[in-house]
C-alpha positions as a Markdown table, in Angstrom:
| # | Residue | x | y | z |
|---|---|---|---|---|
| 1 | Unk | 28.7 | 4.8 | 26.7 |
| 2 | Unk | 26.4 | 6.0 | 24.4 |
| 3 | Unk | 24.7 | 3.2 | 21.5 |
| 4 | Unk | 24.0 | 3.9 | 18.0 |
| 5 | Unk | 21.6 | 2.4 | 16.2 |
| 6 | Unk | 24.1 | 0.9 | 14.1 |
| 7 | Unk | 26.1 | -0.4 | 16.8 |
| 8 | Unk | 23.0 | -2.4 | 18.4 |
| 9 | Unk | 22.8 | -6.2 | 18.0 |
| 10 | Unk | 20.4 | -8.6 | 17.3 |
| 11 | Unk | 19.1 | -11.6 | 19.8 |
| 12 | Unk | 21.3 | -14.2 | 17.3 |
| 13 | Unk | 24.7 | -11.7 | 18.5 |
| 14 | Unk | 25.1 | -10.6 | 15.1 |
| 15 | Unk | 24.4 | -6.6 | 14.0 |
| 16 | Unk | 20.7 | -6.1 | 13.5 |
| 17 | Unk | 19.6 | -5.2 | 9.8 |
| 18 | Unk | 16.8 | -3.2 | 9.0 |
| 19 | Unk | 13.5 | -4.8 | 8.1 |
| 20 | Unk | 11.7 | -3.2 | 5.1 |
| 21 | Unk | 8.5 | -2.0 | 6.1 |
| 22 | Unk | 5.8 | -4.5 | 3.5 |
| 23 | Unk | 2.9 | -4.2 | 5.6 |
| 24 | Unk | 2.9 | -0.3 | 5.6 |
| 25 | Unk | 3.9 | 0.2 | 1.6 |
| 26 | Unk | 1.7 | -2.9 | 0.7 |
| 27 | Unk | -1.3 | -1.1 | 2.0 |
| 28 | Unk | -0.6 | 1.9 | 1.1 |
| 29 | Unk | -0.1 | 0.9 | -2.7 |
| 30 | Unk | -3.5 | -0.9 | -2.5 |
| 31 | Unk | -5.4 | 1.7 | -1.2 |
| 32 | Unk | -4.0 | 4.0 | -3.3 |
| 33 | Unk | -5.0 | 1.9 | -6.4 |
| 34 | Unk | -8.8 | 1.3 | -5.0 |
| 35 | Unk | -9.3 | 4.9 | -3.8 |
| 36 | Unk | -11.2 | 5.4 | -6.7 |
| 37 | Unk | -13.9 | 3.4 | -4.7 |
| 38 | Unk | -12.8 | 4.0 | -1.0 |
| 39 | Unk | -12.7 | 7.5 | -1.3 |
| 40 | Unk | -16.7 | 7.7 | -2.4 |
| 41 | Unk | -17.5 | 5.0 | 0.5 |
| 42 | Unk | -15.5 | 6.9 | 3.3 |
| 43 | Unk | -17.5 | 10.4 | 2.1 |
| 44 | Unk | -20.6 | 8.3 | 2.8 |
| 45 | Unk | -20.4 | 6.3 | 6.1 |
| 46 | Unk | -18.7 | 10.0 | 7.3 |
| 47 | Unk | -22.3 | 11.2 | 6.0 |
| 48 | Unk | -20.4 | 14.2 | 4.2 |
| 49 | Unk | -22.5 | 13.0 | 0.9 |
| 50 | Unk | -25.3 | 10.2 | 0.2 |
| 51 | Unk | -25.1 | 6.7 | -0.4 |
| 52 | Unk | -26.3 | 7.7 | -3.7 |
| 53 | Unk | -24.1 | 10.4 | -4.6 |
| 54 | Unk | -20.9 | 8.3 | -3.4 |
| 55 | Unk | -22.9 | 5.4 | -5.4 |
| 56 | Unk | -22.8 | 7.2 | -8.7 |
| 57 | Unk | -19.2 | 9.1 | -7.9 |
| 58 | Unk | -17.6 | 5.5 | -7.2 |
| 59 | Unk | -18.9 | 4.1 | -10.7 |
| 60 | Unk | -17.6 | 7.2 | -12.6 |
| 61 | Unk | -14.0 | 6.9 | -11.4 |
| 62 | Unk | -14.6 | 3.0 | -11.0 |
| 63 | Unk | -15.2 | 3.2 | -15.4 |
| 64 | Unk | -13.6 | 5.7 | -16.6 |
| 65 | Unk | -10.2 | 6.1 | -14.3 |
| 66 | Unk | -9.8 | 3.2 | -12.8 |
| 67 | Unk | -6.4 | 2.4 | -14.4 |
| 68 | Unk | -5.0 | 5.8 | -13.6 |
| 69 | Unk | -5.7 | 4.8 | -9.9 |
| 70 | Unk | -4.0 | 1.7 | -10.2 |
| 71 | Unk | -0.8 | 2.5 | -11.6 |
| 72 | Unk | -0.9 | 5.8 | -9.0 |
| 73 | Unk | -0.7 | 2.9 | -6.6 |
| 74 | Unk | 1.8 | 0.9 | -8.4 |
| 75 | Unk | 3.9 | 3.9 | -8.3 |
| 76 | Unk | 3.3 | 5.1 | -5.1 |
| 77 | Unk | 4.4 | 1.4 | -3.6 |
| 78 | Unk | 7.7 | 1.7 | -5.9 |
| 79 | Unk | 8.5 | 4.8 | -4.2 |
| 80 | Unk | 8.1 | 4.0 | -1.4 |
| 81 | Unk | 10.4 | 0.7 | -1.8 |
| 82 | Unk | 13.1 | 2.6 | -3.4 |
| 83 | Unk | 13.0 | 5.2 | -0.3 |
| 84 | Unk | 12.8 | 1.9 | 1.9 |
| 85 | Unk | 16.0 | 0.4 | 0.0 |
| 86 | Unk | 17.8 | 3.7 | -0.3 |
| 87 | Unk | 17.5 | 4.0 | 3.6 |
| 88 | Unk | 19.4 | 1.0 | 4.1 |
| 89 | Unk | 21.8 | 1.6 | 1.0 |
| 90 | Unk | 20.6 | -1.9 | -1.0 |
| 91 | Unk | 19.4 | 0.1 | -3.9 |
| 92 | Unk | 21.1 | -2.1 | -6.1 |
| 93 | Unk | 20.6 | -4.8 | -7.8 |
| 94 | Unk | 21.8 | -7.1 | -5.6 |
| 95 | Unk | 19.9 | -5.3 | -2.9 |
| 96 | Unk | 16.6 | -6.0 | -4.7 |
| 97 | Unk | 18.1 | -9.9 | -5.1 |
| 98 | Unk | 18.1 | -9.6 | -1.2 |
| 99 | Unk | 15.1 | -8.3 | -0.4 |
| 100 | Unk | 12.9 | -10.4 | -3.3 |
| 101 | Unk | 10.8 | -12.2 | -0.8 |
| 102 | Unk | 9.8 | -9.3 | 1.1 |
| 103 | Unk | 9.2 | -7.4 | -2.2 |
| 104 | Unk | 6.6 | -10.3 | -3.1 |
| 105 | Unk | 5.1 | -10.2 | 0.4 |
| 106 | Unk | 4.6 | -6.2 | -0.1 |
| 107 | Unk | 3.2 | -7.1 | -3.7 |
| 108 | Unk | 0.9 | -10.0 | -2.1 |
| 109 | Unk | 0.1 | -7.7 | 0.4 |
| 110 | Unk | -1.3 | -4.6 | -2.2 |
| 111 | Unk | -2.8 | -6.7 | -4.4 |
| 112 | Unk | -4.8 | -8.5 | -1.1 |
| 113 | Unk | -5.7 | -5.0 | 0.1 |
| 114 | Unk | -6.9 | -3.8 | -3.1 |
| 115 | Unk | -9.4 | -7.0 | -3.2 |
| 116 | Unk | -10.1 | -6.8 | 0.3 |
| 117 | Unk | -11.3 | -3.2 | -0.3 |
| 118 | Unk | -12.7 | -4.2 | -4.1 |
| 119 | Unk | -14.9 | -6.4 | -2.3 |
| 120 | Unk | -15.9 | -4.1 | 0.4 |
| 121 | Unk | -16.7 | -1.0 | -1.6 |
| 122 | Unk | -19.1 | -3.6 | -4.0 |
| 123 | Unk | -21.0 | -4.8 | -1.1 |
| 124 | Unk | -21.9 | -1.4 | 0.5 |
| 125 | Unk | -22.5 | -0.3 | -3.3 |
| 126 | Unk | -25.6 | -3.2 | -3.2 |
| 127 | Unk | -26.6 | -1.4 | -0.3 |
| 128 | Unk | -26.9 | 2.4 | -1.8 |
């Protein structure tokens, strides 16, 4: 007999749900919002440009687009919710009710990986 996805259970007996993926879409929405900064640093420890050049690059998108980066990450993570939580049909409100904690975790998450990588990309930029 053949099993479905949908027909497998969990350890507990009872029909295994779906996890949304937070880890995956937090990161991804943080480094979408910092790429501003990674995407300089990553040219440079590649060597495909200097420390300078990514230096100077990094500061210019860093002051004058830095907001456009950020809500390009914002938006990025909500789409990639809603295709999480139109996967499992709980693109509702009370979908989003049951899924709030995880939805904070994947927010916590962004938000840590945009610091985390905030932090990096300043500390190699003392080093240029």
């Amino acid at each position: 007999m053949l099993v479905t996805p949908d027909q497998r259970t969990s350890e507990r007996g009872g029909p295994r749900t779906a996890r949304l993926p937070m880890w995956r879409i937090g990161v991804t929405g943080g480094l979408v919002g910092i790429l501003c900064c990674v995407g300089p640093a990553m040219l440079a420890l590649l060597g495909v440009v200097g420390a300078g050049t990514a230096f100077v690059w990094a500061t210019d998108l860093y002051d004058n687009y830095a907001w456009w980066f950020r809500l390009a990450g914002l938006a990025v993570m909500a789409l990639l919710v809603w295709i999480a939580l139109r996967r499992r049909d709980h693109c509702d409100l009370a979908g989003v009710r049951r899924w709030r904690r995880r939805l904070a975790g994947t927010a916590l998450i962004a938000v840590a990986t945009y610091a985390g990588l905030y932090a990096l990309t300043t500390w190699l930029g003392t080093l240029a």
